[in-house]
N, C-alpha and C positions, 0 to 999 in steps of 0.2 A: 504493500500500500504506500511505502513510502516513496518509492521510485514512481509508480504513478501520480504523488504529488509533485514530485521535484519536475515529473514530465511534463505535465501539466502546464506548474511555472514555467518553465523555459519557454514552451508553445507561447504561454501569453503573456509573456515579457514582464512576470510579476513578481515584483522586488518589495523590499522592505518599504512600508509599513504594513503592502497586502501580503496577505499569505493563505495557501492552500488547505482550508483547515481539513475536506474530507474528497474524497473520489465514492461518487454512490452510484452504483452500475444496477439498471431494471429491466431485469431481463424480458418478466411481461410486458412492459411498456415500451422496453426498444428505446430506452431511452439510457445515458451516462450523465449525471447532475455534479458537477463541479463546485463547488461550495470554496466562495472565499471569503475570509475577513480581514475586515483592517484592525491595524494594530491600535488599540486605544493608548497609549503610549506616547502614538505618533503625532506628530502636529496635522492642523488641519491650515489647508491656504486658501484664498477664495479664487476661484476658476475664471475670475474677472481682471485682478488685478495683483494676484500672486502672494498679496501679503498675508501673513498666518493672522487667522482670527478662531473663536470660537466656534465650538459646537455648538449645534441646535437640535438634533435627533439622527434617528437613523432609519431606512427603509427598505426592504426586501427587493433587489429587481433584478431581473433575467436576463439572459443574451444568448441567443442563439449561434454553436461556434461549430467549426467543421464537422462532419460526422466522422466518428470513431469507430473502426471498421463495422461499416452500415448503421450505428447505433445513431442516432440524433443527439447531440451534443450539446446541452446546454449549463450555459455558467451561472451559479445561483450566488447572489452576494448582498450583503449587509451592507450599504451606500450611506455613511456620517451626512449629515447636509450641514452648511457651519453659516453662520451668522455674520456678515460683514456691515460693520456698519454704513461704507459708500455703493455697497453693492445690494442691500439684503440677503434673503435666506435664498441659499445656492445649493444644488448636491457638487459634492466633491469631484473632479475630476479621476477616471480608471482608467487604466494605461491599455486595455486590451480592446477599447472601443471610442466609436467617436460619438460628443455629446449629441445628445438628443436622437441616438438609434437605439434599435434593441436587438443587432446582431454585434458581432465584435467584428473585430479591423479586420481581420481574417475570412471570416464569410463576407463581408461587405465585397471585399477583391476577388471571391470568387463568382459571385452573383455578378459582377461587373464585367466579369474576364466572360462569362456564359451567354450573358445577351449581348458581344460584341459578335456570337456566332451564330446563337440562335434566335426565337422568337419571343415572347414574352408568356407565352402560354405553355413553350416547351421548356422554359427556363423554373417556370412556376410548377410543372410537373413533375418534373426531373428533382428538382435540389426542394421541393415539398413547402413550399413559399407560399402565399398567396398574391392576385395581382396587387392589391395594396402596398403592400409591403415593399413590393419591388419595386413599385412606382414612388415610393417612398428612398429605398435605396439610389435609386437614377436621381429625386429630386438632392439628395444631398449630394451626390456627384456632381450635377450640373453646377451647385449653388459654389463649393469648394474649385471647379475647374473656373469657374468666374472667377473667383477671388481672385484666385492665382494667375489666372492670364493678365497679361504685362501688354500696357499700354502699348500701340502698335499706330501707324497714318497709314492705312489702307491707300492707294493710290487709285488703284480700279475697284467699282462697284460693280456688283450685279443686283438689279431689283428683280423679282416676279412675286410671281403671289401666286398659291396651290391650296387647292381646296382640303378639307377633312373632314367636310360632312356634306352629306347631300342637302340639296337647298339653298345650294351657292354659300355656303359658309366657307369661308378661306382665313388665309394668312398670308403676311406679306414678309418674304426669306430675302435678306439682306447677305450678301455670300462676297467675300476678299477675292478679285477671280485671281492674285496672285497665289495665294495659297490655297483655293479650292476651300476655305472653310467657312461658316455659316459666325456671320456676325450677331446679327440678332435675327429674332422670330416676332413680329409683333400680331396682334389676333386684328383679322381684316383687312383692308385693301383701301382705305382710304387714308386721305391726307394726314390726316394726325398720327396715324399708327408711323408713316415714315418720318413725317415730325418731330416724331419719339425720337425717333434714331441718331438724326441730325442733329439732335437737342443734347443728347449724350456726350458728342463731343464738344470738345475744345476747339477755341480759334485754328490753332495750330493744326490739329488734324482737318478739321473742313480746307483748310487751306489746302494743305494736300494733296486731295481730291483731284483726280488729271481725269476721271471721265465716271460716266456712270449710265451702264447701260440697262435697257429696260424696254417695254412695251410702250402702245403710245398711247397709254393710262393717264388722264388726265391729273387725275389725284396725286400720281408719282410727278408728274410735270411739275404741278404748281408749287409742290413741295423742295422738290429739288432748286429749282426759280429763286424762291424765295431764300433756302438756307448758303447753297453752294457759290462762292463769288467767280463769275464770269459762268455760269453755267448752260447759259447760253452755246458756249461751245465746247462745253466737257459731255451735253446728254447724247446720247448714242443710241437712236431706235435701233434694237436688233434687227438682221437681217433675218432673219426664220420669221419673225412677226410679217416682217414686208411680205417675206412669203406666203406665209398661212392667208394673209387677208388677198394678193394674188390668188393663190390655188383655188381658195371657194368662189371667187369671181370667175373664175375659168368653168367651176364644176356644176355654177349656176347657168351659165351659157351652154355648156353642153347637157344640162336637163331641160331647158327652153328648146333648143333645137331639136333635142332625141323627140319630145311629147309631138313638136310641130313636125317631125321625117316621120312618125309610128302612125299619125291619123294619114300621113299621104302609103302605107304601108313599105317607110323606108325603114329597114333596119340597120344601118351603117356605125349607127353610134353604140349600138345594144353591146351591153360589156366592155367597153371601153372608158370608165369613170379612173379606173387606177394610173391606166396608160397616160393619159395626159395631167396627172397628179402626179405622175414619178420623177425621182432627181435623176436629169439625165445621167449623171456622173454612175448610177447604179443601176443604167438600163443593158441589158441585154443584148443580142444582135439581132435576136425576134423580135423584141419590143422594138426595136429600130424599124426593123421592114417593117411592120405593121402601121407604127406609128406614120411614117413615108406614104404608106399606101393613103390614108386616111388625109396627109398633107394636102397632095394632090385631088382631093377632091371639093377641094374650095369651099369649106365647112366652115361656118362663124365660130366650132370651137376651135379650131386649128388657127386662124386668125389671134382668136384669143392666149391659144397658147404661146404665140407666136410674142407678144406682148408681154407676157411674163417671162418669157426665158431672156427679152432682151433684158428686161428688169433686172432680172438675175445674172448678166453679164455685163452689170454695172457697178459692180462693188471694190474691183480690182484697182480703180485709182488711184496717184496719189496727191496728186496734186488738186489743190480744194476749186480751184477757178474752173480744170476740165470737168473736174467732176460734175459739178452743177451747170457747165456747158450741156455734157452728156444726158445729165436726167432731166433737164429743161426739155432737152431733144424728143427722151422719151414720154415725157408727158405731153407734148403738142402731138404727138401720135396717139396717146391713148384717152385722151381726151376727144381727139376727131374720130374713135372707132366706129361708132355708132353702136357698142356693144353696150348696153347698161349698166350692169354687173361691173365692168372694166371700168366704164368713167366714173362710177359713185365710186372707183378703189383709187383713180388716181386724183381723182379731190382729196382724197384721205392723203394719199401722198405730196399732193402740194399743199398740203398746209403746216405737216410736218416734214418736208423738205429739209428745211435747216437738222436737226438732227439726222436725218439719214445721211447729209453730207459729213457730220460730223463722224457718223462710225465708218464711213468710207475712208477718210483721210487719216484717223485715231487706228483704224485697224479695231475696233474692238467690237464685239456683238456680246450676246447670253448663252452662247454656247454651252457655255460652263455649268450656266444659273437650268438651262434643260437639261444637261446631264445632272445637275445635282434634285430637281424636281423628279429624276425617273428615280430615284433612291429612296427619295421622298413617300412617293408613293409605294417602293417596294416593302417599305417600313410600315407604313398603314394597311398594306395589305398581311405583313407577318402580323401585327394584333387586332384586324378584324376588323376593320375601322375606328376610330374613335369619337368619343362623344363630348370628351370633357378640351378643348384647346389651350388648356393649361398643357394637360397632359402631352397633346399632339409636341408641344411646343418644348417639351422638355427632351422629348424621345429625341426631335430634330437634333438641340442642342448635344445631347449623352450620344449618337452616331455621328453626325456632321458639326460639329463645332469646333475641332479639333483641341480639345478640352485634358487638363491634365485631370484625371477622375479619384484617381485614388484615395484612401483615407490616410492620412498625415504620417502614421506608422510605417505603411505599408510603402508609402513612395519613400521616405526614407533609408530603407532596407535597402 
């Protein structure tokens, strides 16, 4: 018994004033009960501000620590709480856990280390958890890797915003595109929520700020306008966006045409919705012919296509004068289409012109900020959706924030 205590201590780093007083193994319960006390002897200090002050009582509380071959491991301890008079009535600080959990530093890092691989349901099944708890575990992670993360001047932004509930409930993911990490998460999509952000920093960091890319979201506009100085030429409409509102103007033309060629009993367009939605860069040598055949048949979507791929072979510039030569060009084209769809998209594009020439010239789009949305999502679908956006918001921050998580002991080690 006495080497199980001495084992014990060592596992959990516990020195003089605490001590091992018993090892109580249940065989029915499947459980091993760790039993420590403090030395009354010892001084007490307050967990505030270090200085020894008095006792005020004591109280029985639990920790749940790694299992002991299969058995459930828990640390049973008599906790002093002492009296400080600039602080009040505190419990004592234990060396084998961090305040305010009720696992020890040890399971903390394992639970941590588990859902950096699995899901939150298989992490909760496996290691005998509940979701709470673990959601409880991630929230003092996230709160500890905050602390510790070290003032930083982002130079490139990425804005988007990603739903987490149906009904259009979203948030809006503020992401470093030099280091691919998630700055903040704030709940919704409008102005104030990145206001938040902006507000967080300092002169110094907004200065910073060489560009900030995004969608042509009003709300992230006016936000960024107002906080960012000269921002006028740091926003960056992405290029995927230009596309996305392109490609449905094209897919809205070729369902206008398909409906008017099906009553004249034309089928020409039937199945071809992807063909003329694809990056050419990933098309095939059949989607090629095919696509060719349908060219030459002097089709309004084929015109329309025609119009977005020059779109898309406008980004290469570098120089800021051709550029806005060149999309000038394009837009006196696609304004004369007589396509609908195409000129309500290139009004969208003249008005935000000035940033599109900006992520032309800057080089920068949200490439990053969509590869870090599909992650995004692959996390909401590992626990099922979510309901609470605290919650969502923490998960983001505990995978994508590149956060140091551990608990104090354990990174020390």
């Amino acid at each position: 018994m006495m080497r199980d205590k001495n084992l014990y201590a060592q596992i959990l780093g516990i020195q003089s004033p605490w001590v091992v007083r018993e090892v109580d193994l249940n065989l029915q319960g499947g459980e091993i009960h760790i039993h420590v006390n403090y030395d009354p002897q010892g001084s007490l200090t307050c967990p505030e501000c270090g200085s020894e002050v008095p006792g005020y009582d004591i109280r029985e509380r639990r920790w749940r620590h790694l299992d002991t071959c299969q058995y459930k491991t828990i640390v049973v301890a008599e906790i002093p709480r002492c009296q400080c008079p600039k602080h009040g009535v505190h419990q004592v600080s234990v060396p084998w856990a961090e305040p305010g959990s009720r696992f020890t530093a040890l399971f903390e890092a394992l639970v941590i280390d588990w859902l950096r691989e699995a899901s939150m349901i298989a992490v909760s099944r496996r290691l005998r958890v509940s979701w709470d708890q673990i959601d409880g575990v991630m929230k003092r992670a996230v709160q500890r890797g905050l602390e510790r993360r070290e003032e930083t001047s982002p130079k490139h932004l990425g804005v988007d915003e990603t739903s987490f509930k149906k009904g259009h409930r979203y948030v809006t993911v503020v992401q470093d595109q030099e280091t691919r990490y998630v700055l903040q998460v704030g709940e919704g999509r409008g102005r104030e929520t990145l206001d938040h952000f902006y507000e967080s920093l300092d002169s110094k960091q907004v200065s910073a700020i060489e560009s900030v890319s995004m969608d042509m979201h009003q709300p992230y506009i006016q936000s960024t306008l107002k906080h960012v100085p000269g921002a006028d030429e740091k926003i960056c409409f992405d290029k995927f966006h230009v596309a996305q509102h392109l490609g449905n103007a094209v897919d809205k033309v070729r369902r206008q045409e398909h409906k008017q060629l099906i009553a004249q009993g034309d089928e020409t367009l039937k199945g071809t919705k992807y063909l003329w939605l694809r990056n050419p860069e990933k098309m095939k040598d059949e989607d090629w012919w095919a696509l060719d055949i349908l060219r030459e048949c002097a089709l309004r979507t084929a015109r329309a296509w025609a119009i977005k791929e020059l779109a898309m072979s406008l980004w290469d510039y570098v120089k800021r004068g051709w550029a806005m030569k060149a999309w000038k060009g394009w837009l006196s084209w696609a304004q004369r289409c007589r396509l609908d769809p195409m000129t309500k998209v290139a009004k969208t594009v003249k008005r935000h012109l000035w940033g599109i020439i900006n992520a032309v010239t800057l080089k920068r789009n949200n490439a990053s900020s969509e590869s870090l949305n599909a992650k995004i999502q692959k996390l909401k679908r590992w626990a099922c959706g979510y309901r609470n956006p605290e919650r969502f918001k923490t998960i983001i921050m505990f995978h994508l924030g590149g956060l140091d998580l551990y608990p104090q002991r354990i990174r020390q080690s």
